[in-house]
Biopython code that builds the backbone (N, CA, C, O; Angstrom):
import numpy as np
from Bio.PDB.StructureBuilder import StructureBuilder

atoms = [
    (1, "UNK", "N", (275.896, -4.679, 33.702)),
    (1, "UNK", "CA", (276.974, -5.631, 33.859)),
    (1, "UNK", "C", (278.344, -4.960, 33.922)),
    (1, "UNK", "O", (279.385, -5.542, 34.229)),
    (2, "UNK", "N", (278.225, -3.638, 33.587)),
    (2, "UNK", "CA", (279.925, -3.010, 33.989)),
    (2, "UNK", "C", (280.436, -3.141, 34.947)),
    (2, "UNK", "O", (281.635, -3.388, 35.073)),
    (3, "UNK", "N", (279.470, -2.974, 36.014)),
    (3, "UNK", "CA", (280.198, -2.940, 37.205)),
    (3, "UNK", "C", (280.385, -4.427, 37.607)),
    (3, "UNK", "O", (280.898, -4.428, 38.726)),
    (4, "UNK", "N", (280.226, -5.425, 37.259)),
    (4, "UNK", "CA", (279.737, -6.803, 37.893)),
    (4, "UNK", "C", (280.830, -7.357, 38.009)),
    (4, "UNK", "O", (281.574, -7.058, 37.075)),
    (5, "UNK", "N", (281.320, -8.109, 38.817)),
    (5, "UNK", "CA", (282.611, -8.658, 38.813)),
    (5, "UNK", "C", (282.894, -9.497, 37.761)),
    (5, "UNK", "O", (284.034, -9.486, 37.297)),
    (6, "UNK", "N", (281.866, -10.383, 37.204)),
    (6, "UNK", "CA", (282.463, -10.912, 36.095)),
    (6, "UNK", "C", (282.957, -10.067, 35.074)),
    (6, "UNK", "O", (282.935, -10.903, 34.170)),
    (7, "UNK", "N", (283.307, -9.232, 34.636)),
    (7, "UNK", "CA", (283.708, -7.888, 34.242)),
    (7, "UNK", "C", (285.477, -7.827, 34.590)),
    (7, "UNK", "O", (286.306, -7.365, 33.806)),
    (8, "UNK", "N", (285.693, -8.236, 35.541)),
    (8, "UNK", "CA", (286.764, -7.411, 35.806)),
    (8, "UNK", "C", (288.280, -8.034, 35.468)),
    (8, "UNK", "O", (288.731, -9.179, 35.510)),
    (9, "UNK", "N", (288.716, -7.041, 35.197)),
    (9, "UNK", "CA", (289.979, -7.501, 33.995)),
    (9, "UNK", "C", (291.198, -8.804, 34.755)),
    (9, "UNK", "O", (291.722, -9.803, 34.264)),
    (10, "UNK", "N", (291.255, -8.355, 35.740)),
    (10, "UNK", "CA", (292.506, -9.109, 37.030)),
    (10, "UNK", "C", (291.930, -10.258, 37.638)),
    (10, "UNK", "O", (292.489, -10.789, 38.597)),
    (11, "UNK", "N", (290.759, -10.730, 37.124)),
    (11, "UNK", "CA", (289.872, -11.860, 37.858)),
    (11, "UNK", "C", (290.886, -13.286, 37.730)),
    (11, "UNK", "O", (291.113, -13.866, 36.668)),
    (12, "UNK", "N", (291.340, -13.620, 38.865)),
    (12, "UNK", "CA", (292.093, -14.947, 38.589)),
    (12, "UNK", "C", (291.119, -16.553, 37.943)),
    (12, "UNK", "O", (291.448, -17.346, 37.061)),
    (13, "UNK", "N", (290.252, -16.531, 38.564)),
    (13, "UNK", "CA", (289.774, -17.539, 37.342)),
    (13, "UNK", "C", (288.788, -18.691, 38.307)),
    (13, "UNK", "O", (287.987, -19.563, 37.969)),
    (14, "UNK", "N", (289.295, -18.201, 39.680)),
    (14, "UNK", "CA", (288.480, -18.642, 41.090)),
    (14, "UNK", "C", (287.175, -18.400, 41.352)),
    (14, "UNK", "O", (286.570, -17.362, 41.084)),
    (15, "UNK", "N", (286.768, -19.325, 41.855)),
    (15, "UNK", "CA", (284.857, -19.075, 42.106)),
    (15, "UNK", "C", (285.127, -17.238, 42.817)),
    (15, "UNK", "O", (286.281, -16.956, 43.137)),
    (16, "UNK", "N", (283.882, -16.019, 43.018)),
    (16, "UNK", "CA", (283.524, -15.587, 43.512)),
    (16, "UNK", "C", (282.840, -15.716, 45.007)),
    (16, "UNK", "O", (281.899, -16.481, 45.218)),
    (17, "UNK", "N", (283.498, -14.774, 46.139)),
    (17, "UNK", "CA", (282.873, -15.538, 47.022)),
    (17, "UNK", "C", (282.189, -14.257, 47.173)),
    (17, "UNK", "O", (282.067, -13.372, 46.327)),
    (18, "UNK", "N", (281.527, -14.304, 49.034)),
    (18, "UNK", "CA", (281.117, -13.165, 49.473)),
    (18, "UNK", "C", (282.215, -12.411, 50.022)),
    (18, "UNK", "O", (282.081, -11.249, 50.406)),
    (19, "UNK", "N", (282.967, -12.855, 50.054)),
    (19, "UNK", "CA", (283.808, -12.081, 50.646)),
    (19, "UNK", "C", (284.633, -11.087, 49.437)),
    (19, "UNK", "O", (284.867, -9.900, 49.665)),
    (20, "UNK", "N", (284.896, -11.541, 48.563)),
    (20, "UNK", "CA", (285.156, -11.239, 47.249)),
    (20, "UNK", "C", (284.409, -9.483, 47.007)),
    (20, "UNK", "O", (284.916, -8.369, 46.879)),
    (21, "UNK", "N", (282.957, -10.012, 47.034)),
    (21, "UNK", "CA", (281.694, -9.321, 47.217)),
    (21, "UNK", "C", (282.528, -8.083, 47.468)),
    (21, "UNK", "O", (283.049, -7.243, 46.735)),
    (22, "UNK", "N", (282.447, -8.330, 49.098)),
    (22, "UNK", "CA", (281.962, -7.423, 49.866)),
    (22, "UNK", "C", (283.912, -6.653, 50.176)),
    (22, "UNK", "O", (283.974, -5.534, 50.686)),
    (23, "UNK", "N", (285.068, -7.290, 49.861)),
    (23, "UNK", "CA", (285.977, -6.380, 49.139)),
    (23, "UNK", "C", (285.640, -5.270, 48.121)),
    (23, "UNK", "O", (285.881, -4.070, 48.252)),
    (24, "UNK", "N", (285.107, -5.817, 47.198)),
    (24, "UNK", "CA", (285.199, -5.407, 45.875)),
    (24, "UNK", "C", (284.234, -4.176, 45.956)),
    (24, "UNK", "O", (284.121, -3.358, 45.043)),
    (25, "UNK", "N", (283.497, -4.124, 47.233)),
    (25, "UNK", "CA", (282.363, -2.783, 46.972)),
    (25, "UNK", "C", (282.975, -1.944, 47.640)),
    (25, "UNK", "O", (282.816, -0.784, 47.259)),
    (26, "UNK", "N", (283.905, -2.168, 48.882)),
    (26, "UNK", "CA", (284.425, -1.713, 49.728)),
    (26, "UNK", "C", (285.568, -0.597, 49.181)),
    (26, "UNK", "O", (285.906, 0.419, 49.788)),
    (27, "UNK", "N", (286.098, -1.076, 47.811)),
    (27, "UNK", "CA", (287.228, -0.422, 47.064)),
    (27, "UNK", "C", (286.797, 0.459, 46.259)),
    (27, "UNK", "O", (287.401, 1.491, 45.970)),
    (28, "UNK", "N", (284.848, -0.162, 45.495)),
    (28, "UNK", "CA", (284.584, 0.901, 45.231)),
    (28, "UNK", "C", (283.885, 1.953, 45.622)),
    (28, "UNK", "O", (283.525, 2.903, 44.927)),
    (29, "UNK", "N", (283.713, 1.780, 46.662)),
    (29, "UNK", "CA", (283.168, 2.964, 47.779)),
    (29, "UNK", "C", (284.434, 3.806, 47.944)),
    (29, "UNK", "O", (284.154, 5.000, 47.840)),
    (30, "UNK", "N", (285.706, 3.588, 48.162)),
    (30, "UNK", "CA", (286.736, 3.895, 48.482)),
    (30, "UNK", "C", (287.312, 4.732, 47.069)),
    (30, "UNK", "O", (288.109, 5.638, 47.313)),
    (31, "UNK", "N", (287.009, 4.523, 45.805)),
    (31, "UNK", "CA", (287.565, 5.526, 44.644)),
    (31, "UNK", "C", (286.688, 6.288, 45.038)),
    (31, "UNK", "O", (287.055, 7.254, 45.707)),
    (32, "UNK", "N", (284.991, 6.075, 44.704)),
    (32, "UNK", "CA", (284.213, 7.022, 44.571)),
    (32, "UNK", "C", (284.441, 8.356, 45.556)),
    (32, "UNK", "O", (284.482, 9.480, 45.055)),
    (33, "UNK", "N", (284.608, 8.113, 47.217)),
    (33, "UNK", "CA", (284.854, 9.281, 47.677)),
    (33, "UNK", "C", (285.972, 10.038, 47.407)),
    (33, "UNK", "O", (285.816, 11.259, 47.373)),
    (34, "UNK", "N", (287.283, 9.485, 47.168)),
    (34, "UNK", "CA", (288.324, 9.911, 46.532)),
    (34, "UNK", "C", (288.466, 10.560, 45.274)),
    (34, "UNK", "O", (289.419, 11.248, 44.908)),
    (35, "UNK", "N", (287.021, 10.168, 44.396)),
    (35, "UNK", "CA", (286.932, 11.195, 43.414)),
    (35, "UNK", "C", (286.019, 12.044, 43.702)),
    (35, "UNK", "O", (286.157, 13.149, 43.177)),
    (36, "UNK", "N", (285.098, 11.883, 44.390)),
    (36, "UNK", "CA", (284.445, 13.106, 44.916)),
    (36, "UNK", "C", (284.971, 14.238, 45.576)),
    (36, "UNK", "O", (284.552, 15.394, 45.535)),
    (37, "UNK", "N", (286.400, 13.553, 46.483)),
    (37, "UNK", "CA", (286.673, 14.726, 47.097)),
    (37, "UNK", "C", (287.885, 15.112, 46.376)),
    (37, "UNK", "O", (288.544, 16.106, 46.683)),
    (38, "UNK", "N", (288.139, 14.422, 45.540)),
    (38, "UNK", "CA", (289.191, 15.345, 44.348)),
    (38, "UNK", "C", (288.652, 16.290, 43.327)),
    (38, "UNK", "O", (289.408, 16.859, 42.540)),
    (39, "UNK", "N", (287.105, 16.506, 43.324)),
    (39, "UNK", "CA", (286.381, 17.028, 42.799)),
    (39, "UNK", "C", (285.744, 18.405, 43.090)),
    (39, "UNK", "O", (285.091, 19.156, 42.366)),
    (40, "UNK", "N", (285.968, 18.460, 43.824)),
    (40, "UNK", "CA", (285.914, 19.693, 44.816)),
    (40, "UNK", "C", (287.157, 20.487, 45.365)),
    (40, "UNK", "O", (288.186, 19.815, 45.430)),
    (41, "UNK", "N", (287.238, 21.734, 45.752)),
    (41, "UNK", "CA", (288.182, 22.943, 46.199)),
    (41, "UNK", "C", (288.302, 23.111, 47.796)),
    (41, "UNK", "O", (289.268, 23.309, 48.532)),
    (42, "UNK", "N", (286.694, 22.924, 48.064)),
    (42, "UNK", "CA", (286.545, 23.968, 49.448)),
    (42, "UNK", "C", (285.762, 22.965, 50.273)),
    (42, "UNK", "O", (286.143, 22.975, 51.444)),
    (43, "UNK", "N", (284.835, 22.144, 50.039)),
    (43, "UNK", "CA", (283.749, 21.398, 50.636)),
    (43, "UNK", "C", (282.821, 20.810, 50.394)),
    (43, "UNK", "O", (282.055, 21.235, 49.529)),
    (44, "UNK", "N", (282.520, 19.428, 51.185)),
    (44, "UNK", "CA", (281.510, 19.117, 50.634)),
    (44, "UNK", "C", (280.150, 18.943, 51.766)),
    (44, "UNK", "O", (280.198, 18.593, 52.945)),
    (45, "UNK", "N", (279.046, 19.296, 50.995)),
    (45, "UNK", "CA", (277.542, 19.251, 51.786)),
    (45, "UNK", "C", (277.308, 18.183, 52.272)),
    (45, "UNK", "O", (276.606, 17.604, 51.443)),
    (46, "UNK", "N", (277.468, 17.525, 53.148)),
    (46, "UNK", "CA", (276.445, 16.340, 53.348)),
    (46, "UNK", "C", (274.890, 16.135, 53.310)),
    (46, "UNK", "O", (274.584, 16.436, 54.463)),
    (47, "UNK", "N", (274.199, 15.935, 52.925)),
    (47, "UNK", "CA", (272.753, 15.650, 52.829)),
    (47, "UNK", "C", (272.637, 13.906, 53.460)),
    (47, "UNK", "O", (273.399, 12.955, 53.288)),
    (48, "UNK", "N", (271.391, 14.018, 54.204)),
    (48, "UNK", "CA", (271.176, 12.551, 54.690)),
    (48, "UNK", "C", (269.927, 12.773, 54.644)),
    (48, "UNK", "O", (269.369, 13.848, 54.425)),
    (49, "UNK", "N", (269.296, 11.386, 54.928)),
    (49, "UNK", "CA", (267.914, 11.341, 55.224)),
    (49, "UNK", "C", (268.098, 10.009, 55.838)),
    (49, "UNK", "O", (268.971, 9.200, 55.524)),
    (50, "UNK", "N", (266.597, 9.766, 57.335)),
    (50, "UNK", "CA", (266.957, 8.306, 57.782)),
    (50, "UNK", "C", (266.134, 7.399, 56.644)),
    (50, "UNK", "O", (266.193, 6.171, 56.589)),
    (51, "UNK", "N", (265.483, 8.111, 55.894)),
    (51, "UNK", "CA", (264.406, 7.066, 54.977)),
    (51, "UNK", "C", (264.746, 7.246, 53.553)),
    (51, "UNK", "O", (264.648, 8.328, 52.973)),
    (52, "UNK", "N", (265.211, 5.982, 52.926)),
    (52, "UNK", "CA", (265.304, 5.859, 51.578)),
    (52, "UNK", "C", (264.213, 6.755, 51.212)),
    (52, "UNK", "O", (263.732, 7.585, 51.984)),
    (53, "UNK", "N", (263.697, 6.488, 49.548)),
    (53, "UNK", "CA", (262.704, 6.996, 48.730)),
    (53, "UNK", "C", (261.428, 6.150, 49.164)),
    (53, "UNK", "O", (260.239, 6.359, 49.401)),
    (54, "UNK", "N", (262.434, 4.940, 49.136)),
    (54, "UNK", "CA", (260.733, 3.764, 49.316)),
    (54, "UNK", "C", (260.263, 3.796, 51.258)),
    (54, "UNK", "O", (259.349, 3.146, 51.764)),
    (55, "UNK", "N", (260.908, 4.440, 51.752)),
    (55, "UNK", "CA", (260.215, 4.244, 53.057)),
    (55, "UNK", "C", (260.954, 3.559, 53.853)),
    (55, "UNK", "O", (260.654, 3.752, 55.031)),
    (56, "UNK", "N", (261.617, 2.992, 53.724)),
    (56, "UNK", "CA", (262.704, 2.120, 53.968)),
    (56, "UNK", "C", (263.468, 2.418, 55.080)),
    (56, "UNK", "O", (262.761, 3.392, 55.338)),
    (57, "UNK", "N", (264.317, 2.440, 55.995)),
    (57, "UNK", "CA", (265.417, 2.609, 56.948)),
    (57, "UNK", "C", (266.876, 2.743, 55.733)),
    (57, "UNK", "O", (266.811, 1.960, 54.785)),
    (58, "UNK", "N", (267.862, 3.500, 55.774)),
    (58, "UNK", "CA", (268.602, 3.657, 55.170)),
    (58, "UNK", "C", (269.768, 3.135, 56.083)),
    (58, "UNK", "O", (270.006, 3.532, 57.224)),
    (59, "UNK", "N", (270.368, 2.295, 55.467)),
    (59, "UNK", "CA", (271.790, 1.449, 55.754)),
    (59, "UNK", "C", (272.445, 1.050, 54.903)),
    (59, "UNK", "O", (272.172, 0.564, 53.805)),
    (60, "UNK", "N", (273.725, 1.339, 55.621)),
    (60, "UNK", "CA", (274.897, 1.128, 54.285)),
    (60, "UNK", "C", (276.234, 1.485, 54.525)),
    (60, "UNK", "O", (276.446, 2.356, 55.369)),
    (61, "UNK", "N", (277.285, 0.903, 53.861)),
    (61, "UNK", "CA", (278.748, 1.749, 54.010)),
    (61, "UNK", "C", (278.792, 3.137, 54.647)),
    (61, "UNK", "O", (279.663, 3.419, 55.470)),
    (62, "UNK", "N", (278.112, 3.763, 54.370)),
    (62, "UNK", "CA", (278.338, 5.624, 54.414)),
    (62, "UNK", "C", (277.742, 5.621, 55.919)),
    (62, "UNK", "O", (278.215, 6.368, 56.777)),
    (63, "UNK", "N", (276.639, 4.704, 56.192)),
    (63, "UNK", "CA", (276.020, 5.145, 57.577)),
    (63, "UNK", "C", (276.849, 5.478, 58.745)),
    (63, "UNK", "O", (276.328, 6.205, 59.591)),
    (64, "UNK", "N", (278.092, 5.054, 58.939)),
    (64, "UNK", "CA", (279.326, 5.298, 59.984)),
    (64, "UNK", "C", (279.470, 6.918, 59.561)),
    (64, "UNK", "O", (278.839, 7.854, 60.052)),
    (65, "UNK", "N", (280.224, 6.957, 58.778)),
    (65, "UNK", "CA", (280.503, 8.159, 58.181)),
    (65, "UNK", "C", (279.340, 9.030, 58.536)),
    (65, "UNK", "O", (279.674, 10.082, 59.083)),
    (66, "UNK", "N", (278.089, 8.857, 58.365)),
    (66, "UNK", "CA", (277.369, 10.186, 58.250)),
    (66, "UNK", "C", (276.782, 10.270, 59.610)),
    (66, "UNK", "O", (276.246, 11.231, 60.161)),
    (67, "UNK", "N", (276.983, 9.136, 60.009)),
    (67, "UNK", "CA", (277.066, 9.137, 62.025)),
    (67, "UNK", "C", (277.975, 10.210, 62.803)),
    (67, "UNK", "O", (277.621, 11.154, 63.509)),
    (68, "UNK", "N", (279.489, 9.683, 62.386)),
    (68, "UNK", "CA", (280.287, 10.537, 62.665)),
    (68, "UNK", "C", (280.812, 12.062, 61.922)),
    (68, "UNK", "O", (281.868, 12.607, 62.244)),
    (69, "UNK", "N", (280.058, 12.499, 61.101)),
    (69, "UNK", "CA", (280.301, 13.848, 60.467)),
    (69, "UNK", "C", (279.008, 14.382, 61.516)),
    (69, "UNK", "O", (279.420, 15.184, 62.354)),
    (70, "UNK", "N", (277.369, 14.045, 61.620)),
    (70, "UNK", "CA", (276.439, 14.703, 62.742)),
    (70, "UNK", "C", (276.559, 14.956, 64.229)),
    (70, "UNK", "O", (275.979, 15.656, 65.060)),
    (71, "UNK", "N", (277.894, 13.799, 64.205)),
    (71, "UNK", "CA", (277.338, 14.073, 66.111)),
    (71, "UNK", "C", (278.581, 14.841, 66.352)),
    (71, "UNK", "O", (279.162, 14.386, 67.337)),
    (72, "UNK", "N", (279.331, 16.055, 65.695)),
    (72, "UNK", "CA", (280.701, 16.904, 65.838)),
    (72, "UNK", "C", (279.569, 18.005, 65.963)),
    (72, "UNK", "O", (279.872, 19.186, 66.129)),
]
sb = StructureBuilder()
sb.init_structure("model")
sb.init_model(0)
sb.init_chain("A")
sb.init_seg("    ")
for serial, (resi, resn, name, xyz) in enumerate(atoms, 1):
    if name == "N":
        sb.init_residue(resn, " ", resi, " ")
    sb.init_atom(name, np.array(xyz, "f"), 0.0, 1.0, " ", f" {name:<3s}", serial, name[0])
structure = sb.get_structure()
């Protein structure tokens, strides 16, 4: 539940929408690489795979990104 929006300190008091949602992952996709790449000096590895663990097709935020870091 940490991460869950009901959690979050600035919540005005308004239903949750999807859109809400799909801000709110968007920002934290947006620290996380920002601390990743404040975390580092020189570079970072990309690793991909097209198949989750479960077998799956892998999709998601990052899939643009790791589109455009392979085809350079």
């Amino acid at each position: 539940m940490f991460g869950a929006p009901l959690m979050v300190s600035d919540w005005s008091g308004r239903s949750w929408t999807a859109s809400d949602t799909l801000d709110a992952d968007q920002h934290r996709l947006q620290r996380q690489v920002r601390d990743l790449l404040g975390r580092v000096s020189d570079r970072v590895y990309l690793c991909h795979s097209d198949l989750a663990t479960n077998g799956q097709e892998q999709t998601g935020p990052l899939l643009t990104l790791v589109n455009a870091a392979t085809s350079h």
